[in-house]
HTML snippet that shows the backbone in 3Dmol.js (N, CA, C, O; Angstrom):
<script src="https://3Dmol.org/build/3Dmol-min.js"></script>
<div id="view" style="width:600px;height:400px;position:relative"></div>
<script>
const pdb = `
ATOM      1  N   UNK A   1     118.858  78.882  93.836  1.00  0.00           N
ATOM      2  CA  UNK A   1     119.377  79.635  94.967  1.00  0.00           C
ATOM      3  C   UNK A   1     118.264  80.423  95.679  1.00  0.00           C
ATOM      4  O   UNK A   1     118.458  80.676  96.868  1.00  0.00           O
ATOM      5  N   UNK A   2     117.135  80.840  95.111  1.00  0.00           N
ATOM      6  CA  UNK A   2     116.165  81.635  95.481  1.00  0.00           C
ATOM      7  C   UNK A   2     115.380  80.984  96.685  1.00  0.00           C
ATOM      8  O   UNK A   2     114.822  81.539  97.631  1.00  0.00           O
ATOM      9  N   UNK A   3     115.510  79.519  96.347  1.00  0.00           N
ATOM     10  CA  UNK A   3     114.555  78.374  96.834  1.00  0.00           C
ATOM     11  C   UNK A   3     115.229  78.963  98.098  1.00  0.00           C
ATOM     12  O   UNK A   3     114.700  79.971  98.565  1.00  0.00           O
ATOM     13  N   UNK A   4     116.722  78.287  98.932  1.00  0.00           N
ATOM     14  CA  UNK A   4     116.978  78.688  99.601  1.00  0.00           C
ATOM     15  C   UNK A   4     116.909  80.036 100.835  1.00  0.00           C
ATOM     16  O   UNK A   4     117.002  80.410 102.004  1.00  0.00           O
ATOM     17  N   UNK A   5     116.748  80.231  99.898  1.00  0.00           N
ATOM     18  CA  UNK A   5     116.383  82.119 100.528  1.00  0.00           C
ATOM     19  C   UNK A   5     115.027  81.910 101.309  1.00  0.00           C
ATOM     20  O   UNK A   5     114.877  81.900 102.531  1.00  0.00           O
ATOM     21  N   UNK A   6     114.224  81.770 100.478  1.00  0.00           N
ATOM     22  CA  UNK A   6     112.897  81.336 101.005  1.00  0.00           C
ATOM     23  C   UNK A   6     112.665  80.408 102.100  1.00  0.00           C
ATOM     24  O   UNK A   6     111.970  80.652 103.087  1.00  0.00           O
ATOM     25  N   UNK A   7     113.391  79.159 101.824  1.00  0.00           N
ATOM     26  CA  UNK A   7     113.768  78.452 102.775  1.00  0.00           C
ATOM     27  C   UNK A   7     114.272  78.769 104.415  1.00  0.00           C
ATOM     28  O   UNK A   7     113.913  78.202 105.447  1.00  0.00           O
ATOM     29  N   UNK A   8     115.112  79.747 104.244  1.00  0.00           N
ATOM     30  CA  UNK A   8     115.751  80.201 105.645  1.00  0.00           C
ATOM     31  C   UNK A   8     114.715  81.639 105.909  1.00  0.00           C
ATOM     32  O   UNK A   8     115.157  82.407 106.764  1.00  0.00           O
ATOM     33  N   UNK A   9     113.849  81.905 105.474  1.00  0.00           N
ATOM     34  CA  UNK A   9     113.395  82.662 105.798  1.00  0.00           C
ATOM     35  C   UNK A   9     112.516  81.902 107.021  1.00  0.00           C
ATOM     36  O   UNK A   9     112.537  82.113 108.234  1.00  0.00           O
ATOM     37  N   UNK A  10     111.664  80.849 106.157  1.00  0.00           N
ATOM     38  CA  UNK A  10     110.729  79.640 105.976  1.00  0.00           C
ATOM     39  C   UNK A  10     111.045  79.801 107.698  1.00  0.00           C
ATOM     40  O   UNK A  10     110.494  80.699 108.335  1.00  0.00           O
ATOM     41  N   UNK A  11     111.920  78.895 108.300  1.00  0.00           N
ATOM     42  CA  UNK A  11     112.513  78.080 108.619  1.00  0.00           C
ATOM     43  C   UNK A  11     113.278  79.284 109.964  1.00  0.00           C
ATOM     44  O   UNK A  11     112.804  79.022 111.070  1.00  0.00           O
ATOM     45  N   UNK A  12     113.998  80.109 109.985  1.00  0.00           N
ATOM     46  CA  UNK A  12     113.852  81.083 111.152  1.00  0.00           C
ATOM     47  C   UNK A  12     112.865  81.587 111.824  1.00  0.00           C
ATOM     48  O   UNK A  12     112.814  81.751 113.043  1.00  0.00           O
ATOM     49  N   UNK A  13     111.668  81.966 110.635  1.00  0.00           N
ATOM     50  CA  UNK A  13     110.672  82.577 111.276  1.00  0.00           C
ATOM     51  C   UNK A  13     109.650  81.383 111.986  1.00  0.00           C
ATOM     52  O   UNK A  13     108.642  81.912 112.454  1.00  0.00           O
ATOM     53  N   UNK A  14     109.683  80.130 112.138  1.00  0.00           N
ATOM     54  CA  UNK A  14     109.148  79.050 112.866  1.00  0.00           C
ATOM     55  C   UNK A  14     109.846  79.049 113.832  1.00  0.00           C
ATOM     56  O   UNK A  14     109.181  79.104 114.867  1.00  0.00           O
ATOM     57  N   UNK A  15     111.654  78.985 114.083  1.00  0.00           N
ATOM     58  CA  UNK A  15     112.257  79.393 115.286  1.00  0.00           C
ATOM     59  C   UNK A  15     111.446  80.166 116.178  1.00  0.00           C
ATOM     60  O   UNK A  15     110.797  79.895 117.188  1.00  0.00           O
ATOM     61  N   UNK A  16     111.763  81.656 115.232  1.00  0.00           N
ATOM     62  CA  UNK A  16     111.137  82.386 115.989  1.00  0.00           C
ATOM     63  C   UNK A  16     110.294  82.458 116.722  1.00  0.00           C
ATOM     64  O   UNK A  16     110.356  82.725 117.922  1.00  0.00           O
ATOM     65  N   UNK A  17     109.168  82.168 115.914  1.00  0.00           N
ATOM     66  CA  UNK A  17     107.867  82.347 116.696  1.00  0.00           C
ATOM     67  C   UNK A  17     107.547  81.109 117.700  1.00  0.00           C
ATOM     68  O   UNK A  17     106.623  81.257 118.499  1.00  0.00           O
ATOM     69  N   UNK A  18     108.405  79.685 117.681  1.00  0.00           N
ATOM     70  CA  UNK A  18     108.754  79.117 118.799  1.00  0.00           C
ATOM     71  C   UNK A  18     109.114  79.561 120.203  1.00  0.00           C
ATOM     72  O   UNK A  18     108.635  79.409 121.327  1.00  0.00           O
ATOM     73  N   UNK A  19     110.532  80.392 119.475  1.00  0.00           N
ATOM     74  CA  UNK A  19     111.317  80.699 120.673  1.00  0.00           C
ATOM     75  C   UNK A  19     110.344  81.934 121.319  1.00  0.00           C
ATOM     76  O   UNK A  19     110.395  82.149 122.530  1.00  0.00           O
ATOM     77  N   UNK A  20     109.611  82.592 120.593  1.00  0.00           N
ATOM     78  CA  UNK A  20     108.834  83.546 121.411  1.00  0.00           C
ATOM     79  C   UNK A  20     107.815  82.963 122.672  1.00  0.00           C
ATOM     80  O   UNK A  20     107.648  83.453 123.788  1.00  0.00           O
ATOM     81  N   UNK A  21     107.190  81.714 122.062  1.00  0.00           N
ATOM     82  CA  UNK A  21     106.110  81.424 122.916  1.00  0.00           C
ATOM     83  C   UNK A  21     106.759  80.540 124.310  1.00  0.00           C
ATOM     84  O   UNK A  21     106.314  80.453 125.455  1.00  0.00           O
ATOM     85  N   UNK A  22     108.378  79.757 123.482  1.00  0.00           N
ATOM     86  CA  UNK A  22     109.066  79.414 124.936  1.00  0.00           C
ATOM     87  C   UNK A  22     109.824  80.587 125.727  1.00  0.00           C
ATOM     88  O   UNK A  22     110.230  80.406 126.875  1.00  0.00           O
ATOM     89  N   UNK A  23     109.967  81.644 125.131  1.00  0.00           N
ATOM     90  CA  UNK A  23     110.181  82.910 126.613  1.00  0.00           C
ATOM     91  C   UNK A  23     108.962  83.400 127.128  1.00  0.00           C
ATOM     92  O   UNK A  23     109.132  84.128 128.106  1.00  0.00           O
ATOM     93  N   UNK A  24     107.713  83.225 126.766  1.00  0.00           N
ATOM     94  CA  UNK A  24     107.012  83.838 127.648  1.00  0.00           C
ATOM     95  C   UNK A  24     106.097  82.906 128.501  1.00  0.00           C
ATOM     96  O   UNK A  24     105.289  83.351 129.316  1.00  0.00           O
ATOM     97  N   UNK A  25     106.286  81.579 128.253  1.00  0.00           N
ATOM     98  CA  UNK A  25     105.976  80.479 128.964  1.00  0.00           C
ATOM     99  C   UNK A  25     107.126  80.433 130.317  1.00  0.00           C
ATOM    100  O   UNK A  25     106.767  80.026 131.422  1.00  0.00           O
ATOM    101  N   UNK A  26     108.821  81.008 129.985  1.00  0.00           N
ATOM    102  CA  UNK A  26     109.365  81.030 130.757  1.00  0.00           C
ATOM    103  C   UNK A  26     109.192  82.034 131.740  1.00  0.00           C
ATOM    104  O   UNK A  26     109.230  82.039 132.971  1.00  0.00           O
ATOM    105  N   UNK A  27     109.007  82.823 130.926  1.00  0.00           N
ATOM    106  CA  UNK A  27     108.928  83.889 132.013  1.00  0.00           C
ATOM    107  C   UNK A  27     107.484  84.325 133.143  1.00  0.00           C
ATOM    108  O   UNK A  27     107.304  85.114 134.071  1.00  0.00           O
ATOM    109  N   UNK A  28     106.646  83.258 132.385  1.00  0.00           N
ATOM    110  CA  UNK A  28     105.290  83.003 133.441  1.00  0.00           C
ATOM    111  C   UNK A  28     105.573  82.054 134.263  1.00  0.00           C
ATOM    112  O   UNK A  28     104.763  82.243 135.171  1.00  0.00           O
ATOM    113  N   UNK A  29     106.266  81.053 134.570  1.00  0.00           N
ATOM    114  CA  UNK A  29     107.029  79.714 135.209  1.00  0.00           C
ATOM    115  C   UNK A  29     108.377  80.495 135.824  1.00  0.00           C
ATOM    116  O   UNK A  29     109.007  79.713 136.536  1.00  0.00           O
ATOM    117  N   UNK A  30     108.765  81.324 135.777  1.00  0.00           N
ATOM    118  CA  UNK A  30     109.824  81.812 136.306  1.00  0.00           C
ATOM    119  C   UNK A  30     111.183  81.081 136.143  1.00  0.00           C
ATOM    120  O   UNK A  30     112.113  81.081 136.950  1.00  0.00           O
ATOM    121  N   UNK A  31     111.107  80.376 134.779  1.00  0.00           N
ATOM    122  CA  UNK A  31     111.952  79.515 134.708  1.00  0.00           C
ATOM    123  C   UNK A  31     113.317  80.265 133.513  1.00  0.00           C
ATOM    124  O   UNK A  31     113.258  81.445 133.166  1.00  0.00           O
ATOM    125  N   UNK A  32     114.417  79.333 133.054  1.00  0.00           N
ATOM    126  CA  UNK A  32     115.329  80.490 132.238  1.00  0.00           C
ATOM    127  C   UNK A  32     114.664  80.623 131.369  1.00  0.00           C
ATOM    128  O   UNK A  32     113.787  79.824 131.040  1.00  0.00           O
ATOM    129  N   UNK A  33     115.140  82.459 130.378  1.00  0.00           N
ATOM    130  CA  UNK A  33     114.837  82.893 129.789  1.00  0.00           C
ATOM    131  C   UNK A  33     115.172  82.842 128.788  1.00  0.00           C
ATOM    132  O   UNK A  33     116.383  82.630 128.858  1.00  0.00           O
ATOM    133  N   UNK A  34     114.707  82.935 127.212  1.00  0.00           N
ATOM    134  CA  UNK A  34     115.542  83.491 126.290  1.00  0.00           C
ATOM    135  C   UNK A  34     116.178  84.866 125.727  1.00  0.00           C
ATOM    136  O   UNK A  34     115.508  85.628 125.031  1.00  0.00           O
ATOM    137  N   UNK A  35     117.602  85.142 126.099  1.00  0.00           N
ATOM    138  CA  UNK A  35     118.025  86.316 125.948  1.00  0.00           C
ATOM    139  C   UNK A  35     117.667  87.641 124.916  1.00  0.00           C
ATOM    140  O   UNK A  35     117.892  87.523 123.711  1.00  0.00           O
ATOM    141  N   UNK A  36     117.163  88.758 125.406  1.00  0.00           N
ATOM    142  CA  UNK A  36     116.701  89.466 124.209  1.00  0.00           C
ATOM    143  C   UNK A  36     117.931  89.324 123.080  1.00  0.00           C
ATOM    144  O   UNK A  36     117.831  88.437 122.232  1.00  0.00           O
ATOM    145  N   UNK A  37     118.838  90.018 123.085  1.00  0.00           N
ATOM    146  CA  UNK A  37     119.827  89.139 121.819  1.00  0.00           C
ATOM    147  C   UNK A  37     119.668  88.089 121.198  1.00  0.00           C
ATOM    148  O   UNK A  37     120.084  87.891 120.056  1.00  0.00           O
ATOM    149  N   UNK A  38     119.067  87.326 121.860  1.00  0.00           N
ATOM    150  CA  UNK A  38     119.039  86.374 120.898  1.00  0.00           C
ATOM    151  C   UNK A  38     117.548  86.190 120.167  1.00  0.00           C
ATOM    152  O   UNK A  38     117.724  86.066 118.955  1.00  0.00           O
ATOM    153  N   UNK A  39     116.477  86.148 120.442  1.00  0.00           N
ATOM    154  CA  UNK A  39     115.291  86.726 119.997  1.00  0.00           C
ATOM    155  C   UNK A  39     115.686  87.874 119.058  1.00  0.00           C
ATOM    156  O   UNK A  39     115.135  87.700 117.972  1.00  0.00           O
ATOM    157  N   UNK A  40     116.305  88.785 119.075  1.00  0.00           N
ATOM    158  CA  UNK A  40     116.535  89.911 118.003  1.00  0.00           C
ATOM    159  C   UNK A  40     117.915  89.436 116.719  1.00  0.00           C
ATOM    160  O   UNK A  40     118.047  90.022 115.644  1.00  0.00           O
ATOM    161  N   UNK A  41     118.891  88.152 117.240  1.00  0.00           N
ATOM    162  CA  UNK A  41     119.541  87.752 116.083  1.00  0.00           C
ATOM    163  C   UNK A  41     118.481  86.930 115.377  1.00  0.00           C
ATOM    164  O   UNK A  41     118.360  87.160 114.174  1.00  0.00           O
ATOM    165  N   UNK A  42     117.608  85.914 115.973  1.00  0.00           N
ATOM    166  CA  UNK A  42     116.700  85.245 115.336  1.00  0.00           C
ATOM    167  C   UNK A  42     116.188  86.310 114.022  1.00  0.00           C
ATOM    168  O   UNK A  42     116.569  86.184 112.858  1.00  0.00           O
ATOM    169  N   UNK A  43     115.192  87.424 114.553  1.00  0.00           N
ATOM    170  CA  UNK A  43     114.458  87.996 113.883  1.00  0.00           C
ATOM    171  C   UNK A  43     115.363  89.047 112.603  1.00  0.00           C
ATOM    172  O   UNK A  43     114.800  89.546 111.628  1.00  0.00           O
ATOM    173  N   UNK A  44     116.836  89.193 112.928  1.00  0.00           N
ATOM    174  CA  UNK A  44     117.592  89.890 112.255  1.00  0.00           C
ATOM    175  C   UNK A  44     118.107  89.320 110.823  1.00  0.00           C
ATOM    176  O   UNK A  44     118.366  90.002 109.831  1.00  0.00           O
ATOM    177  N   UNK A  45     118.215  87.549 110.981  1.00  0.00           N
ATOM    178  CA  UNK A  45     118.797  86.735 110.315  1.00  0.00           C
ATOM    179  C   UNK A  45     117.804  86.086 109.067  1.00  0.00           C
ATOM    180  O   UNK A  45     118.083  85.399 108.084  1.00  0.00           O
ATOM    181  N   UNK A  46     116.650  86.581 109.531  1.00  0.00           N
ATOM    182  CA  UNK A  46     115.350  86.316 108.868  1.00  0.00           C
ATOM    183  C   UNK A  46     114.526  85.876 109.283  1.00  0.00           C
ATOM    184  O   UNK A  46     113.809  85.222 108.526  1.00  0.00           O
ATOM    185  N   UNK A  47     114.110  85.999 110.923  1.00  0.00           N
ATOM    186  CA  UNK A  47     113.203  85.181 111.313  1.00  0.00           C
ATOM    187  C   UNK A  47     111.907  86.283 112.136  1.00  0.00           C
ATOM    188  O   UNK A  47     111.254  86.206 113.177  1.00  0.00           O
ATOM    189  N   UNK A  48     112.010  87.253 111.024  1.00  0.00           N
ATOM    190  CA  UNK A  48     111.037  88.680 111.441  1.00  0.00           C
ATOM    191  C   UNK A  48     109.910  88.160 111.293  1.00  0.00           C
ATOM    192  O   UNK A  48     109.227  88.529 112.248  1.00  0.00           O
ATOM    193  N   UNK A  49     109.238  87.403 110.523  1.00  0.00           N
ATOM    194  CA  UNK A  49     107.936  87.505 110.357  1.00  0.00           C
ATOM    195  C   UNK A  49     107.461  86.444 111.464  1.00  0.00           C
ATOM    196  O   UNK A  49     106.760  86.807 112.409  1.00  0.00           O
ATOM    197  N   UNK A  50     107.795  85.374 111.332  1.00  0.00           N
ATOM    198  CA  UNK A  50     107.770  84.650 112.728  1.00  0.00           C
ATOM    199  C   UNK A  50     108.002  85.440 114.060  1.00  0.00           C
ATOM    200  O   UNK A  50     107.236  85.207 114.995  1.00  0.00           O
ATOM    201  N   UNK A  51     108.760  86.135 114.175  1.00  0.00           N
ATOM    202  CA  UNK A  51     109.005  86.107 115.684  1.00  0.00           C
ATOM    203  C   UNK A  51     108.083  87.703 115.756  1.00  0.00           C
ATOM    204  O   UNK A  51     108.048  88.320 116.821  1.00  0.00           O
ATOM    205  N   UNK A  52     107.637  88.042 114.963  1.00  0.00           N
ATOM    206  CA  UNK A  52     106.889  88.914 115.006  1.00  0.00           C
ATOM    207  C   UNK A  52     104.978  88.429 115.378  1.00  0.00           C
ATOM    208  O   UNK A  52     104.304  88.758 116.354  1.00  0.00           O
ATOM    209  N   UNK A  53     104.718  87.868 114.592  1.00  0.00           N
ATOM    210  CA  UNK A  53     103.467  86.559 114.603  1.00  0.00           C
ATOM    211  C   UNK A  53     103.657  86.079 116.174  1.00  0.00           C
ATOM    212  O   UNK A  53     102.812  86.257 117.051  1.00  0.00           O
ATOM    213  N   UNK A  54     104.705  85.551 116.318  1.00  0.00           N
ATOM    214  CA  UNK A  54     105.163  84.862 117.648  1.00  0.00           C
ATOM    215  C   UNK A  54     104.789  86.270 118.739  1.00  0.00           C
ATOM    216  O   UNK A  54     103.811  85.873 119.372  1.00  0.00           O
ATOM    217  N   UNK A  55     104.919  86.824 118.927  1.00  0.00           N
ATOM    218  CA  UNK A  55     104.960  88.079 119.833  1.00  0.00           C
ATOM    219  C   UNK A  55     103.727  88.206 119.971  1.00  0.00           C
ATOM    220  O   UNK A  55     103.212  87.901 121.046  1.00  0.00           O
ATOM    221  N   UNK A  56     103.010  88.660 118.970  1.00  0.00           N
ATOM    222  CA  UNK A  56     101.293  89.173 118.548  1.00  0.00           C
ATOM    223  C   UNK A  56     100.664  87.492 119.407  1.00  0.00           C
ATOM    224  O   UNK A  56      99.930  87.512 120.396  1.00  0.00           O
ATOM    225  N   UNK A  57     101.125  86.298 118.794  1.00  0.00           N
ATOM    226  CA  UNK A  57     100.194  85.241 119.510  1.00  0.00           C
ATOM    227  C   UNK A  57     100.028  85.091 120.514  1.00  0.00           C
ATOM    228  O   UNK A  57      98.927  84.835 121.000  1.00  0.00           O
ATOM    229  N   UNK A  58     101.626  85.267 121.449  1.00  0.00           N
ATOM    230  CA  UNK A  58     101.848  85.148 123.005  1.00  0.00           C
ATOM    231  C   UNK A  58     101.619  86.487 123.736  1.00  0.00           C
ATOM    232  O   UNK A  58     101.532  86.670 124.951  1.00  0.00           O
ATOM    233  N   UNK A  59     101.557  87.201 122.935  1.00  0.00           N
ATOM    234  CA  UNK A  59     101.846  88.338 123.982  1.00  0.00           C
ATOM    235  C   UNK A  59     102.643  88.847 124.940  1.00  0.00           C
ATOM    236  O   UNK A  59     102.633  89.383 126.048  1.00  0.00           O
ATOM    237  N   UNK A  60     103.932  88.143 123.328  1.00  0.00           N
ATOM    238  CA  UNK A  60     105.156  88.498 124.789  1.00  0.00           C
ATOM    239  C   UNK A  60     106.241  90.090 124.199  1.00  0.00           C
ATOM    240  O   UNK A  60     106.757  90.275 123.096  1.00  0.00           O
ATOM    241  N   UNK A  61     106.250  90.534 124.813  1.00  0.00           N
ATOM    242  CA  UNK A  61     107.390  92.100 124.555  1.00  0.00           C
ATOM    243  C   UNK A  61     106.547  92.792 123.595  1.00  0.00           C
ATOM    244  O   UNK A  61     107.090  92.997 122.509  1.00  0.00           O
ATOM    245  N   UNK A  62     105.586  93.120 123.704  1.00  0.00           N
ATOM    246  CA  UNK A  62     104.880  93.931 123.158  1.00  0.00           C
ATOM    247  C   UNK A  62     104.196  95.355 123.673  1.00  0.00           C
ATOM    248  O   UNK A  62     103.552  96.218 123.077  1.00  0.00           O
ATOM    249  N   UNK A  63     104.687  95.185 125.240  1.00  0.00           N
ATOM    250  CA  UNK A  63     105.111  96.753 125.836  1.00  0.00           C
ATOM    251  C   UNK A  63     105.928  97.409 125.547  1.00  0.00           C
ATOM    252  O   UNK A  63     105.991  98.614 125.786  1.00  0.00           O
ATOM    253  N   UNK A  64     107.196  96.359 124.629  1.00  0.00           N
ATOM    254  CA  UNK A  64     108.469  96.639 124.666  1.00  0.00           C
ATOM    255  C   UNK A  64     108.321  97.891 122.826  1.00  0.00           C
ATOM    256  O   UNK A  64     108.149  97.405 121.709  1.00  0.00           O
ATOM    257  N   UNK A  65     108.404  98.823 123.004  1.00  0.00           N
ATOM    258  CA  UNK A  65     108.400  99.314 121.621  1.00  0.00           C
ATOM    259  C   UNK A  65     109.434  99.303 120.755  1.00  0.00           C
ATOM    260  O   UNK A  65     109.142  99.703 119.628  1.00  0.00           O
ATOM    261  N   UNK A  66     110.955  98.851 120.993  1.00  0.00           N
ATOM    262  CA  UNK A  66     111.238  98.571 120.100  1.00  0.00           C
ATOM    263  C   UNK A  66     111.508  97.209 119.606  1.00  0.00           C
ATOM    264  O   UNK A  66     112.173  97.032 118.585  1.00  0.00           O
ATOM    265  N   UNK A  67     110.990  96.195 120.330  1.00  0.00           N
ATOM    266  CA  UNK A  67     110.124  94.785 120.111  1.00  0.00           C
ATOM    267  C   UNK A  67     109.206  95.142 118.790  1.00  0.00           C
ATOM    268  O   UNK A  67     109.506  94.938 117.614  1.00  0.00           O
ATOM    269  N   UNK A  68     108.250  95.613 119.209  1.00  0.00           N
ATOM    270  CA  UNK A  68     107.069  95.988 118.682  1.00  0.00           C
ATOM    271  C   UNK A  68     107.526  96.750 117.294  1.00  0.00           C
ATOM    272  O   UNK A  68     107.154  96.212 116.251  1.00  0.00           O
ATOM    273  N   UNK A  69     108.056  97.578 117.225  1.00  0.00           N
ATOM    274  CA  UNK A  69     108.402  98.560 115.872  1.00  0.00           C
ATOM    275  C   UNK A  69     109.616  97.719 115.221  1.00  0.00           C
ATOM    276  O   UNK A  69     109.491  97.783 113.998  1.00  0.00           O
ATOM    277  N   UNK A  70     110.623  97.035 115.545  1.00  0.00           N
ATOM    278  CA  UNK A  70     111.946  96.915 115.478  1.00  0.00           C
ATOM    279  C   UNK A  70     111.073  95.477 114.672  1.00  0.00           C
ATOM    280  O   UNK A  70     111.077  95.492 113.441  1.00  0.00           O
ATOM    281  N   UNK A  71     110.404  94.368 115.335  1.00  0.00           N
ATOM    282  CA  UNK A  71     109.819  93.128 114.773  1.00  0.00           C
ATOM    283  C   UNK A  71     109.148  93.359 113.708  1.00  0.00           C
ATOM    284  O   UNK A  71     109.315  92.714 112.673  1.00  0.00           O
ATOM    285  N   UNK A  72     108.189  94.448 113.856  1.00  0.00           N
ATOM    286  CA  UNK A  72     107.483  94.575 112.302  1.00  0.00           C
ATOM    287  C   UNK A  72     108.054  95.076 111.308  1.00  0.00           C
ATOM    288  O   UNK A  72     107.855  94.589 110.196  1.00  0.00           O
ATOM    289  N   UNK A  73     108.866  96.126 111.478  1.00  0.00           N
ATOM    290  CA  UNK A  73     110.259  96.687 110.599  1.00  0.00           C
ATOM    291  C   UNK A  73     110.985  95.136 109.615  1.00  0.00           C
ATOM    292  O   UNK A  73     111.159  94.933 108.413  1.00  0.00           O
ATOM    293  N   UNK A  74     111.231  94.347 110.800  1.00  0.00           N
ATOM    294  CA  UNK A  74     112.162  92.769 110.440  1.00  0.00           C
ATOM    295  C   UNK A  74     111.153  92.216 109.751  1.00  0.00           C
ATOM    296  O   UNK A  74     111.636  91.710 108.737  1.00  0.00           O
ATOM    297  N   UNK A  75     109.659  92.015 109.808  1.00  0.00           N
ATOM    298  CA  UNK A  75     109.002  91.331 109.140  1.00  0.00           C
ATOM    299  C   UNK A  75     108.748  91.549 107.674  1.00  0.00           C
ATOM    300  O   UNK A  75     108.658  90.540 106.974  1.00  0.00           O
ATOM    301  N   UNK A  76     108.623  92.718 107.125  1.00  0.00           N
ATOM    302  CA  UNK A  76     108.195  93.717 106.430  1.00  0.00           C
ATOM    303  C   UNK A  76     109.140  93.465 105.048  1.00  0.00           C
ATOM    304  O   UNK A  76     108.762  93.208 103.905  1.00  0.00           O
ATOM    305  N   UNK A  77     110.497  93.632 105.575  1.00  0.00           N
ATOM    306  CA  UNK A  77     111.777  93.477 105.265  1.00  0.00           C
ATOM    307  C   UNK A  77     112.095  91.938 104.487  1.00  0.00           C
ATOM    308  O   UNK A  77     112.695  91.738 103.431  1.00  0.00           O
ATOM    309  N   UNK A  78     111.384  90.835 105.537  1.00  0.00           N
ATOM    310  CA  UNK A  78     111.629  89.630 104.951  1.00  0.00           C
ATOM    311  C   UNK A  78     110.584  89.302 103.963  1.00  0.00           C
ATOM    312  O   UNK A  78     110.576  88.834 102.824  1.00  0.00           O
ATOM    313  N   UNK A  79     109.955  89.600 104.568  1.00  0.00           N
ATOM    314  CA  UNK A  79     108.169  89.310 103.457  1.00  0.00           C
ATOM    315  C   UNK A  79     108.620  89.734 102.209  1.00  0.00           C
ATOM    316  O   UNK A  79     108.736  89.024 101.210  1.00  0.00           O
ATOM    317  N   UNK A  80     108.857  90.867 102.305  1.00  0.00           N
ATOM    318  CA  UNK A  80     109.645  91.550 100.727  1.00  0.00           C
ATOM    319  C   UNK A  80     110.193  90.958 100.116  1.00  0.00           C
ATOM    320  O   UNK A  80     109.751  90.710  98.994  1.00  0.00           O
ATOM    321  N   UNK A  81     111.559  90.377 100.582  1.00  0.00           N
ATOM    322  CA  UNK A  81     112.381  89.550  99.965  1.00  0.00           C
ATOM    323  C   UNK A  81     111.493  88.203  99.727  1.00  0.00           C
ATOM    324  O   UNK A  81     111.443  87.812  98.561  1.00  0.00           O
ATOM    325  N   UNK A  82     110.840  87.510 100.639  1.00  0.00           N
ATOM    326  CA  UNK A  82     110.429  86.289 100.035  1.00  0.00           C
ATOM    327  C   UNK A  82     109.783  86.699  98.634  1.00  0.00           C
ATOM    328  O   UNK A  82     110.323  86.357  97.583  1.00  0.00           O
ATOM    329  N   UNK A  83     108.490  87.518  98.663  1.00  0.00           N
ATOM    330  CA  UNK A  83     108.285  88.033  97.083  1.00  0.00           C
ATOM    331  C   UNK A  83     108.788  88.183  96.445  1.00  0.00           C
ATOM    332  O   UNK A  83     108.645  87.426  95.485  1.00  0.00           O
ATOM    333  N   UNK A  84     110.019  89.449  96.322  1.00  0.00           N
ATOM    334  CA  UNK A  84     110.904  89.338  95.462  1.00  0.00           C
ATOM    335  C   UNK A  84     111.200  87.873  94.694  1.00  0.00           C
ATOM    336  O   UNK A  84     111.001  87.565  93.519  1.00  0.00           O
ATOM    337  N   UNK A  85     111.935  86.824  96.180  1.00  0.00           N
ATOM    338  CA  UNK A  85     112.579  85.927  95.386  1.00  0.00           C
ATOM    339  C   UNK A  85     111.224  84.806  94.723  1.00  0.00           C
ATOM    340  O   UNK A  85     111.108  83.834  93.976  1.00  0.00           O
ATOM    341  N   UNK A  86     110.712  85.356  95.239  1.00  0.00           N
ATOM    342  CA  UNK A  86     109.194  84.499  94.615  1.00  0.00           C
ATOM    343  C   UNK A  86     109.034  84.481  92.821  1.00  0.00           C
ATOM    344  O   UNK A  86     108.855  83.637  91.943  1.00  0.00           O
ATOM    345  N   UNK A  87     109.231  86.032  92.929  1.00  0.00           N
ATOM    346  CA  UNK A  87     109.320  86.714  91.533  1.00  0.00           C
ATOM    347  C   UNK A  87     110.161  85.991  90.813  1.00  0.00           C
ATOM    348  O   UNK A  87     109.819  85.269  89.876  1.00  0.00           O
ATOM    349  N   UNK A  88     111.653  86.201  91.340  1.00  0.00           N
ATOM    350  CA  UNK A  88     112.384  86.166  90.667  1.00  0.00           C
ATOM    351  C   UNK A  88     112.661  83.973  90.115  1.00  0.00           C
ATOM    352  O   UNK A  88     113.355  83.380  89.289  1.00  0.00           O
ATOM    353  N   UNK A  89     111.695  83.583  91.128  1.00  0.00           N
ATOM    354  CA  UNK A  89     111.566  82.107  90.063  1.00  0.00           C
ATOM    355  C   UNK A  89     110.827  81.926  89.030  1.00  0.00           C
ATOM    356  O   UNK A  89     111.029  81.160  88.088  1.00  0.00           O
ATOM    357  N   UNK A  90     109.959  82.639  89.207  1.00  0.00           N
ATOM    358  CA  UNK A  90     109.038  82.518  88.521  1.00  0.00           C
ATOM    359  C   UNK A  90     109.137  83.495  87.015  1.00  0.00           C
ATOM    360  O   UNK A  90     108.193  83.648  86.239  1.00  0.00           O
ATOM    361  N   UNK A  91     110.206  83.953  86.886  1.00  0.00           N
ATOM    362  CA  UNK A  91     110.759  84.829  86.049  1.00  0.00           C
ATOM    363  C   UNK A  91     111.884  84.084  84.952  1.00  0.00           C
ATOM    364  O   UNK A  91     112.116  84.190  83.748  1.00  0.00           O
ATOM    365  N   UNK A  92     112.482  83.202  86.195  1.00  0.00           N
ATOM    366  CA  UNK A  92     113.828  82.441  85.375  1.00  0.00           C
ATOM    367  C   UNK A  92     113.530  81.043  85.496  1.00  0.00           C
ATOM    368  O   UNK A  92     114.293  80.205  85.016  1.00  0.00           O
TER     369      UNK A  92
END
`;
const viewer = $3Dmol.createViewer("view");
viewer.addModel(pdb, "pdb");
viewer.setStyle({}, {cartoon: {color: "spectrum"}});
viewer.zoomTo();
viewer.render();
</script>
């Protein structure tokens, strides 16, 4: 079950940091955007460390401070848990 965990962590935070570099490609093209809501369920659901990485690469919402504090907060949070569950295989 741990695997999993890791897995969707894995696996949001590549979303993420996707979907970061396609909103700020959009928003240099003036083309649609991706909704802050949804960039912040990404990063809420586990996809902090990515969409955090994603932000720092593109340089996108990083005027935005609670982008900026709120993403590294989400990253911090998941990183943890991946260790944890890291631990906890390597335990059982």
């Amino acid at each position: 079950m741990e695997n999993v965990g890791i897995g969707w962590i894995l696996i949001l935070s590549a979303y993420g940091f996707i979907m970061m570099g396609y909103d700020k490609r959009q928003a240099k093209n003036g083309g649609w955007r991706v909704p802050e809501r949804t960039l912040w369920m990404i990063a809420i659901l586990g996809g902090g460390p990515g969409s955090y990485a994603g932000m720092q690469a593109f340089r996108h919402k990083t005027k935005h401070t609670a982008f900026r504090v709120g993403f590294l907060m989400l990253a911090i949070v998941d990183l943890a848990a991946i260790l944890y569950l890291a631990g906890t295989l390597q335990l059982g």
